[in-house]
BATOR-610000 format. One record per residue (C-alpha): residue in one letter; z, x, y. Coordinates in steps of 0.001 Angstrom, whole numbers, padded with zeros to 6 digits, always signed. Layout:
N
aZXY...
***
This chain:
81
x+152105+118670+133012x+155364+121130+132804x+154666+125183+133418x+157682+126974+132630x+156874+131089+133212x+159739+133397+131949x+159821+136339+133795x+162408+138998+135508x+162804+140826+138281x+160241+143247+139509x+157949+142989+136464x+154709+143271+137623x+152907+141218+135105x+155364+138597+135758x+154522+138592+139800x+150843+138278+138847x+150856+135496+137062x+153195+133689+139218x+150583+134385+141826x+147702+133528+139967x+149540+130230+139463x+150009+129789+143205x+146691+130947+143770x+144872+127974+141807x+148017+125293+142635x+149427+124829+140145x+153164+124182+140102x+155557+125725+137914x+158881+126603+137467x+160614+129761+136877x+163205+131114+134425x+164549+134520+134966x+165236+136099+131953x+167813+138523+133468x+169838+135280+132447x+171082+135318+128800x+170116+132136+127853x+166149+132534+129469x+165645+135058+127165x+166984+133790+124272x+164713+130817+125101x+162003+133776+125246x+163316+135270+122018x+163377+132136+119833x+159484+131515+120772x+158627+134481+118952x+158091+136973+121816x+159962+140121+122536x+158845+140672+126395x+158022+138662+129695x+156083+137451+131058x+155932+134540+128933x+154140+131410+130330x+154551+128204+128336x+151803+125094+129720x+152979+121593+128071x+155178+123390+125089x+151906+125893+124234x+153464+129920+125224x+150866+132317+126388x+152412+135939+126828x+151616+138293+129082x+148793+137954+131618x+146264+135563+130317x+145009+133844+133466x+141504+132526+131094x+144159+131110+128244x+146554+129581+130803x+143853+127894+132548x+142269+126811+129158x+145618+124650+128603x+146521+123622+132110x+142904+121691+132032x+143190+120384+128681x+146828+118715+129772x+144786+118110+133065x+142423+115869+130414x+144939+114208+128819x+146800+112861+131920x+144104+111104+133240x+144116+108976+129836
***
């Protein structure tokens, strides 16, 4: 399972999420979009703003902790198969 969150620099969303994702374990990595190329990653998915969260190549924006769960079980699912 890959979680990629997109975020920048004092963004408050952005720290909640990360938390959130520390909170319930699960590892990700982050991409700071003060980087040009993060958010043209960010851009070319569609979405304007961070924080962008993307679980196994599915993006959730903002702060969706129900949605990213949702997906980081259902990739849960299909690595025990």
């Amino acid at each position: 399972m890959e979680v990629i969150v997109f975020s920048k620099p004092h963004c408050i969303e952005c720290n909640m999420v990360k938390r959130f994702l520390t909170d319930y374990q699960i590892p990700f990595e982050v991409r700071d979009c003060s980087h040009p190329q993060h958010l043209e990653e960010v851009k070319a998915m569609g979405f304007l703003g961070v924080p962008v969260t993307v679980v196994n190549g599915t993006p959730v924006q903002g702060l969706q902790p129900d949605r990213i769960l949702e997906l980081v079980k259902a990739a849960d699912k299909q690595d025990l198969r």
